[in-house]
SEPA-930181 format. One line per field, with one value per residue: x negated, y, z of N, C-alpha, C in turn; residue number from 1. Coordinates in Angstrom, 2 decimals, decimal comma. Layout:
n.east [X:...]
n.north [Y:...]
n.up [Z:...]
ca.east [X:...]
ca.north [Y:...]
ca.up [Z:...]
c.east [X:...]
c.north [Y:...]
c.up [Z:...]
n [NUM:...]
***
This chain:
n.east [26,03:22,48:20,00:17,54:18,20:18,61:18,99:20,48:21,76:23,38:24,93:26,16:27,75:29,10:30,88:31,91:33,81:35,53:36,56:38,09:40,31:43,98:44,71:42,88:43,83:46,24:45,62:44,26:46,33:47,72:45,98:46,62:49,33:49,25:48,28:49,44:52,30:51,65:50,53:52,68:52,37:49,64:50,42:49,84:47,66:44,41:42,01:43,30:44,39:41,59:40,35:41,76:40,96:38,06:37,18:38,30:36,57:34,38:34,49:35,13:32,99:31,29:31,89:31,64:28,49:28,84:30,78:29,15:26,78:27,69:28,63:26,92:25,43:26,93:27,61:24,74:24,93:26,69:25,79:23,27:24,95:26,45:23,77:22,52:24,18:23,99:21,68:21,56:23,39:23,26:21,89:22,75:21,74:19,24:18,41:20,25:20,50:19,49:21,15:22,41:20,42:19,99:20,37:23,38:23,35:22,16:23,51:26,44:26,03:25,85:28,68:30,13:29,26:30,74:33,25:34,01:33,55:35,76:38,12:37,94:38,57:41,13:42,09:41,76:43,32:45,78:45,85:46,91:44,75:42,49:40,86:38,09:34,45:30,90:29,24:27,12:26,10:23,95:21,74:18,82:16,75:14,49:12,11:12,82:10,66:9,03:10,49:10,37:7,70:6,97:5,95:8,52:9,54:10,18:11,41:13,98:12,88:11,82:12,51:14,54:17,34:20,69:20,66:21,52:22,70:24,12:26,67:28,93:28,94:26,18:24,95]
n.north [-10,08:-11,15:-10,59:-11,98:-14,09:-18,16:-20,41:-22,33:-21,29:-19,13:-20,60:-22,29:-20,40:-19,10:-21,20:-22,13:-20,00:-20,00:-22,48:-21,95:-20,68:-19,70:-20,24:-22,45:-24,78:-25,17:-26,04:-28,52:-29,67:-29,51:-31,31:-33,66:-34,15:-34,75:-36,82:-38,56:-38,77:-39,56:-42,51:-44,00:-44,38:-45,44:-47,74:-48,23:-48,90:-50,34:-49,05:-46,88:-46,11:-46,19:-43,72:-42,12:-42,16:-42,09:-39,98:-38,09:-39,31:-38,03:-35,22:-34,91:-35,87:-34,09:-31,44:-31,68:-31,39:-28,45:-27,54:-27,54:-26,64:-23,75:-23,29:-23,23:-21,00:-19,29:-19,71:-19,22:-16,39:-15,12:-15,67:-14,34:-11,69:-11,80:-11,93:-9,27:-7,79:-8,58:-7,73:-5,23:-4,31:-2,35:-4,08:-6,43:-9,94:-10,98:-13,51:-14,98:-14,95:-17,26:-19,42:-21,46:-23,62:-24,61:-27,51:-29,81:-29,96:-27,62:-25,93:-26,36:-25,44:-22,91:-22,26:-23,18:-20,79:-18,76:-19,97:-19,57:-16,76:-16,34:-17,28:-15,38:-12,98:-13,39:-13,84:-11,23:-9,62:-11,06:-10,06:-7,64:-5,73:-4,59:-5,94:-5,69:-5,34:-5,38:-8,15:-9,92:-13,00:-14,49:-16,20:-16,38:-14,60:-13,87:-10,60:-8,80:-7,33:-9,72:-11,76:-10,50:-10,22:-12,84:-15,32:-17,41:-20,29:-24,17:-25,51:-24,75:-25,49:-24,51:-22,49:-19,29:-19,79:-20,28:-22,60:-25,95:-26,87:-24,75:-22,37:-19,28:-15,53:-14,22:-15,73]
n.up [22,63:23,14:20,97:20,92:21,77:21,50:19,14:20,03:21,83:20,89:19,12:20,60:22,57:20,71:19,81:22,20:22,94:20,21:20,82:22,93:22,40:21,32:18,72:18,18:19,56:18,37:15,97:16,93:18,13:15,89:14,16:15,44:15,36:12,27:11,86:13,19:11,98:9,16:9,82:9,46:6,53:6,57:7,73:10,20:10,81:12,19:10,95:10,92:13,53:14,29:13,54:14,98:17,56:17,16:16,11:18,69:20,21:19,85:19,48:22,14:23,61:22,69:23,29:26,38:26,93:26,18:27,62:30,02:29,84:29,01:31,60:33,37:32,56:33,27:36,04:37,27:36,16:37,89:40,19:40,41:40,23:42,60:44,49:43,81:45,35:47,58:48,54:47,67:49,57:52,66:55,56:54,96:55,23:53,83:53,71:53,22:50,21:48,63:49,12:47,80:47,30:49,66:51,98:52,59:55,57:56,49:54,91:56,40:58,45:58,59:57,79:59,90:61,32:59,88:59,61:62,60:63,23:61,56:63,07:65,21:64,15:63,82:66,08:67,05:65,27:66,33:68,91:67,86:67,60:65,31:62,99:61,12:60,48:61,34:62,72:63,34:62,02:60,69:62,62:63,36:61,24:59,07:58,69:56,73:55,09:55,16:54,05:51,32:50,63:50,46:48,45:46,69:47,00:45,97:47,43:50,32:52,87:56,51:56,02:58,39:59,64:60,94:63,68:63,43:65,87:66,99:66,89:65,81:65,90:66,77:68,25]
ca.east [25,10:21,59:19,63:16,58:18,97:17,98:19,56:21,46:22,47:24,12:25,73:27,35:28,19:30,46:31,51:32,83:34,74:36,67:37,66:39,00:41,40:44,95:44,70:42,47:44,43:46,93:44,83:43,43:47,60:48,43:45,45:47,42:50,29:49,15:47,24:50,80:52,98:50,36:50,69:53,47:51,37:48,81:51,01:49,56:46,46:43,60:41,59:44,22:43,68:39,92:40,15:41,67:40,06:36,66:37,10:38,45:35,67:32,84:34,70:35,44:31,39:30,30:32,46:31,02:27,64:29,23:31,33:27,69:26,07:28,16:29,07:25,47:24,64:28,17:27,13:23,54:25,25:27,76:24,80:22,72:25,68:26,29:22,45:22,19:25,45:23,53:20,55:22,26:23,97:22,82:22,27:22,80:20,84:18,04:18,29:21,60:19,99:19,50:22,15:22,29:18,99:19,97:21,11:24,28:23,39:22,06:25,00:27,58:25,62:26,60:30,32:30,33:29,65:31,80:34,78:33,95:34,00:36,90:39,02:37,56:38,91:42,21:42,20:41,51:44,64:47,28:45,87:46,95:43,09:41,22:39,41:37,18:33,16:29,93:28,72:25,98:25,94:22,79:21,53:17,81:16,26:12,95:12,25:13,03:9,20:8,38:11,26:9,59:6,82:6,40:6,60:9,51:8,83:11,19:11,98:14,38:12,65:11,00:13,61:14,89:18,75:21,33:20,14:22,74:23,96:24,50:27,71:29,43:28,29:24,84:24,66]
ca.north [-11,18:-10,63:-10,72:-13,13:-15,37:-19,16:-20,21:-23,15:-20,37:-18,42:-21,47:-22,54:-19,11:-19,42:-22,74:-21,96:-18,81:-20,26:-23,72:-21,37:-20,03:-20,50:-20,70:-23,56:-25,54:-25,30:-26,73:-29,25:-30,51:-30,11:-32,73:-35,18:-34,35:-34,88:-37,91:-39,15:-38,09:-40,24:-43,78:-45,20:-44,29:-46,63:-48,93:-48,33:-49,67:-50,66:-48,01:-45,52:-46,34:-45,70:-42,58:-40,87:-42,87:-41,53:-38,22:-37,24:-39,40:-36,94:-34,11:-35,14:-36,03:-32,33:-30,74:-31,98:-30,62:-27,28:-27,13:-27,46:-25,00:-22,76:-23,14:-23,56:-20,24:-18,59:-19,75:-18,24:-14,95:-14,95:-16,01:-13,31:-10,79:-11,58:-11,57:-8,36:-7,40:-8,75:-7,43:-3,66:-3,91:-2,14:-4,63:-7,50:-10,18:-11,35:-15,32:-15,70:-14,75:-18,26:-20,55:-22,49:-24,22:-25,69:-28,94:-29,45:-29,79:-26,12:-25,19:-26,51:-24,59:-21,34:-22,40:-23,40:-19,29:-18,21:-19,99:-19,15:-15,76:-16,30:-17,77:-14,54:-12,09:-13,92:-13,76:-9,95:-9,58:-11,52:-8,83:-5,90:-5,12:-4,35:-7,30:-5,36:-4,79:-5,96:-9,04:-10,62:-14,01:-15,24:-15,71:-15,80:-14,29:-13,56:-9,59:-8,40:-7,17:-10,76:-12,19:-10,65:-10,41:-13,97:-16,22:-18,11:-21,70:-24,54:-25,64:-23,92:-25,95:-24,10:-20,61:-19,17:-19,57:-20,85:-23,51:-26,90:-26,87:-23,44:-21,74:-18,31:-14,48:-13,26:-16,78]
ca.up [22,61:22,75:19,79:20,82:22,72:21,27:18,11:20,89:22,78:20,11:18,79:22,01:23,09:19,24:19,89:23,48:22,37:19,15:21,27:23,92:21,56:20,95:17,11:18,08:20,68:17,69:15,09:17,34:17,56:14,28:13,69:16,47:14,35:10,96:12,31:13,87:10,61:8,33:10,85:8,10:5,28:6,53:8,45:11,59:10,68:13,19:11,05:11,34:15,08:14,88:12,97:16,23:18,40:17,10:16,36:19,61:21,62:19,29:20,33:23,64:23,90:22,72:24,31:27,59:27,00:25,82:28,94:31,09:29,36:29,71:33,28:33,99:32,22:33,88:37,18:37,04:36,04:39,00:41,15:40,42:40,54:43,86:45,45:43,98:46,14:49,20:48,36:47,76:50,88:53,61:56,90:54,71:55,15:52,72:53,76:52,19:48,87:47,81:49,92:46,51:47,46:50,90:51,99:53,34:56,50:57,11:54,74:57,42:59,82:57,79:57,53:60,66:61,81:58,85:60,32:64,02:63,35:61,18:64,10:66,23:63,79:63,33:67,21:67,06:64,66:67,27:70,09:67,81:67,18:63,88:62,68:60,84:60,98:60,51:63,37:63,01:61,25:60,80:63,67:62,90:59,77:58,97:58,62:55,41:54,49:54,81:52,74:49,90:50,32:50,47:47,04:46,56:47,03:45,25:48,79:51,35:54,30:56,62:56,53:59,22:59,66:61,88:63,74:63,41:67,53:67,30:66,19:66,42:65,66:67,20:69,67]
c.east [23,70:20,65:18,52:17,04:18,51:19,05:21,10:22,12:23,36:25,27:26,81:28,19:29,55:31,62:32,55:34,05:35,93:37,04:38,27:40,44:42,23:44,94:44,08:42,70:45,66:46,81:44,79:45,25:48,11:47,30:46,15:48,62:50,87:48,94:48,85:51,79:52,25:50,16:51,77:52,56:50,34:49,23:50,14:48,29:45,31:42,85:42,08:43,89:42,06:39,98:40,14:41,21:38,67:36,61:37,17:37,32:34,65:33,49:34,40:33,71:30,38:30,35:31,80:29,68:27,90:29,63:30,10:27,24:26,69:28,76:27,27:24,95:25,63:27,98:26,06:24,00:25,59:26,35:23,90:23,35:25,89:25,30:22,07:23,38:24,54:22,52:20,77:22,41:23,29:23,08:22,85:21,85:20,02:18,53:18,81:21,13:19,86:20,05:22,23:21,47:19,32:20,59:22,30:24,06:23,14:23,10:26,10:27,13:25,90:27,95:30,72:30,35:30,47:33,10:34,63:34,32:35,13:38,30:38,61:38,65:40,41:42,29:42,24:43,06:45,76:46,55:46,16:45,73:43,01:40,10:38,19:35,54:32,27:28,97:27,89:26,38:24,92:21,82:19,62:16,98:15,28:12,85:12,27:11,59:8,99:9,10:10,65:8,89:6,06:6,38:7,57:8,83:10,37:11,75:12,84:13,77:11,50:11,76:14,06:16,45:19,59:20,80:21,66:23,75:24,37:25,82:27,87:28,57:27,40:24,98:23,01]
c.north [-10,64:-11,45:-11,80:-14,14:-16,86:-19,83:-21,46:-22,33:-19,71:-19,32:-21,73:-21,79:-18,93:-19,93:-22,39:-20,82:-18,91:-21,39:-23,15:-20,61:-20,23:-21,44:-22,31:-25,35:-26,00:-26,08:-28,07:-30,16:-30,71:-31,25:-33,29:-35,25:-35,19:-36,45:-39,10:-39,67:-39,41:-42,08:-44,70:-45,01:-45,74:-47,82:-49,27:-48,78:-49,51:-49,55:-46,98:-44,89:-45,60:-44,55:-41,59:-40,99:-42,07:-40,42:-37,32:-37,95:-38,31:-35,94:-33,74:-35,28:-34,70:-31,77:-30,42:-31,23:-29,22:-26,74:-26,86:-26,55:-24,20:-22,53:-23,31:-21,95:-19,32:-18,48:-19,72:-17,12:-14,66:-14,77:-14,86:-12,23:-10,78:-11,31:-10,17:-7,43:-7,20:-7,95:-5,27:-3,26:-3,50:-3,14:-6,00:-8,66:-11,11:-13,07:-15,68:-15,51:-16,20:-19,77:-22,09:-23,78:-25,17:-26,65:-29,20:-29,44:-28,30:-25,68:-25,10:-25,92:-23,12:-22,05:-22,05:-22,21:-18,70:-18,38:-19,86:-17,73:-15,09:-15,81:-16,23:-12,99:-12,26:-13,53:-12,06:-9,58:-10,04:-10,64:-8,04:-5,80:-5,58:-5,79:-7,30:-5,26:-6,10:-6,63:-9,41:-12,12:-14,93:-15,04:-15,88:-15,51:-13,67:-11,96:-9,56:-8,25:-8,65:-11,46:-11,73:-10,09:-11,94:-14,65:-17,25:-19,49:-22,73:-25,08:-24,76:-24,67:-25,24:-22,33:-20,74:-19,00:-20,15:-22,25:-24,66:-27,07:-25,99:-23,14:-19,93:-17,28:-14,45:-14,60:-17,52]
c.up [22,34:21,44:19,78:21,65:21,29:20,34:18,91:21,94:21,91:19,73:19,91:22,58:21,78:19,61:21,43:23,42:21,40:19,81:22,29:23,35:20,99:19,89:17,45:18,65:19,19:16,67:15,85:17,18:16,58:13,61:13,95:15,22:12,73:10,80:12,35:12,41:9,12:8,87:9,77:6,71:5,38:7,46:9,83:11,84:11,62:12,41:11,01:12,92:15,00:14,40:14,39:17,11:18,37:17,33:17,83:20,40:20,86:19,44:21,29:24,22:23,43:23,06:25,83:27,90:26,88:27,03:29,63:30,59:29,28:31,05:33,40:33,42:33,46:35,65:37,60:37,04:37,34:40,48:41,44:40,55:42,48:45,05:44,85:44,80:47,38:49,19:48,49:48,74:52,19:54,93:56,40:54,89:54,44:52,18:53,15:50,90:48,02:48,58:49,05:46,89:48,84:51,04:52,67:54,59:57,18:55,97:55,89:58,47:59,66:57,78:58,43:61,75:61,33:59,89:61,78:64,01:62,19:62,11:65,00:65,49:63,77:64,69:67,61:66,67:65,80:67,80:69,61:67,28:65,91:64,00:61,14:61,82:60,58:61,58:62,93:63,00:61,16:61,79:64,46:61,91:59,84:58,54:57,26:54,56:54,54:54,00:51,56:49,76:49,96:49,57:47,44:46,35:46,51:46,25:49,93:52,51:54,62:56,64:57,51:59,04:61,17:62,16:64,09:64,95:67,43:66,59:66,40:66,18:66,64:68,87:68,81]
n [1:2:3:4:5:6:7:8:9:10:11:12:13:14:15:16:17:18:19:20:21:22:23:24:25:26:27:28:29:30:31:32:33:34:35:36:37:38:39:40:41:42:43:44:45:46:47:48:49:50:51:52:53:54:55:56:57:58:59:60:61:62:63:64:65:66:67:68:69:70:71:72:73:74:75:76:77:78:79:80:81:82:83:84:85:86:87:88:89:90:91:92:93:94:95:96:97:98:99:100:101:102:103:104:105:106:107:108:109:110:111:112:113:114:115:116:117:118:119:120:121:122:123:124:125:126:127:128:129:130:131:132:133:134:135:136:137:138:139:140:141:142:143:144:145:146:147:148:149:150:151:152:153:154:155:156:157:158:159:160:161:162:163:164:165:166:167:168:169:170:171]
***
């Protein structure tokens, strides 16, 4: 953990770690249990009722934020692991760097080559043939020197990618 991480970052980063953990899954039933076990004691009582009632919705309601923040930090990491993949890769290309950002419609226009030259490779395979290698995909992308050189804008409109009629490697 780093050391000037934000005193809600540290916390959560805790908090997500000890509720992932048996011991705590265990605990969390031996409340239900105890809770259960305890129901003739107070004759079933409407605040017997609210006791578990509450507790688990203020769990169940922190939890929620906990879960997001950490999938929101987790999927940032991942995100950045992989554009420095693309980015590494020789003959990769740039555009895909921030797919995140587009709307579905030029997403389904990337799928929509994905699985074309899915079906091509799968088609390769029944002939016997190697359905390896490295087609072209995007089928126009702006030269690399200008990818970054250019500032990042909070908009993807206006990149160069597959255009929506189009399908299929290097069409």
């Amino acid at each position: 953990m780093h050391e000037n991480s934000s005193v809600y970052t540290r916390v959560a980063r805790w908090i997500a770690q000890l509720s992932g953990r048996p011991i705590t899954f265990l605990l969390a039933v031996g409340a239900v249990l105890l809770w259960l076990v305890t129901g003739p004691i107070f004759a079933f009582s409407d605040t017997w009722q609210l006791v578990i009632n509450t507790g688990t919705t203020i769990v169940t309601f922190l939890m929620v934020f906990l879960i997001q923040n950490t999938q929101n930090r987790d999927t940032v990491a991942m995100q950045l692991k992989l554009d420095e993949l693309i980015r590494a890769t020789e003959g990769a290309h740039l555009s895909l760097l921030d797919l995140e950002k587009l709307e579905e419609k030029e997403l389904a226009a990337f799928v929509r080559q994905y699985e074309t030259l899915a079906a091509k490779g799968r088609a390769q395979l029944d002939k016997g043939r190697p359905d390896t290698g490295t087609p072209e995909v995007v089928t126009q992308t702006a030269p690399p020197e200008k990818s970054l050189s250019q500032p990042s804008t909070a908009s993807a409109k206006g990149r160069n990618g597959p255009r929506a009629g189009r399908s299929g490697p290097g069409r």
